[in-house]
Phi, psi and omega in degrees: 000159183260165169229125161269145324224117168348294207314337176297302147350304185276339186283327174284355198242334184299309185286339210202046183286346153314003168265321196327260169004302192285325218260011203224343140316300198312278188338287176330290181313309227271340174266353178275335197290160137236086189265121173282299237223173167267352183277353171295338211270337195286329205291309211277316205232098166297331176296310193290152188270173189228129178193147198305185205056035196037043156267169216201085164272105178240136195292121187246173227348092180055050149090019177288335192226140206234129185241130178229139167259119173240137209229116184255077196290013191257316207253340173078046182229134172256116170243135170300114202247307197185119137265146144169195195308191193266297166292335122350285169335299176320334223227351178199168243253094193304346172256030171221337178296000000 
């Protein structure tokens, strides 16, 4: 998969490095992948939700952190929608953001 965009990724972990690590595994998987559907990504992340508009909400270091995703599985690009806290998370609308 392609991911649009690190920087997003790095702006977050810089601020939050106790994240670095999980978010930067995620990454690795997520460019080695190839997800047609959403049930590859539920087969890898049993955790992660699946919620409409090919969005993706995923738990990063044990669910300290929350990552949403939107996924063009035709085209293979993973675009960064939204990291961040639990409160955060909370503050915004996941199938539109």
């Amino acid at each position: 998969m392609r991911v649009i965009a690190l920087k997003t990724l790095r702006d977050f972990w810089e601020a939050h490095e106790d994240a670095e690590q999980a978010l930067k595994a995620w990454y690795q998987e997520a460019l080695h992948s190839r997800w047609a559907e959403p049930n590859d990504i539920k087969l890898r992340y049993p955790s992660a939700d699946i919620i409409r508009g090919n969005r993706i909400v995923f738990n990063i270091k044990g669910n300290t952190y929350r990552l949403i995703v939107k996924i063009h599985y035709n085209t293979g690009v993973v675009y960064i929608r939204f990291v961040g806290t639990h409160a955060e998370y909370d503050k915004v609308n996941a199938e539109t953001i």
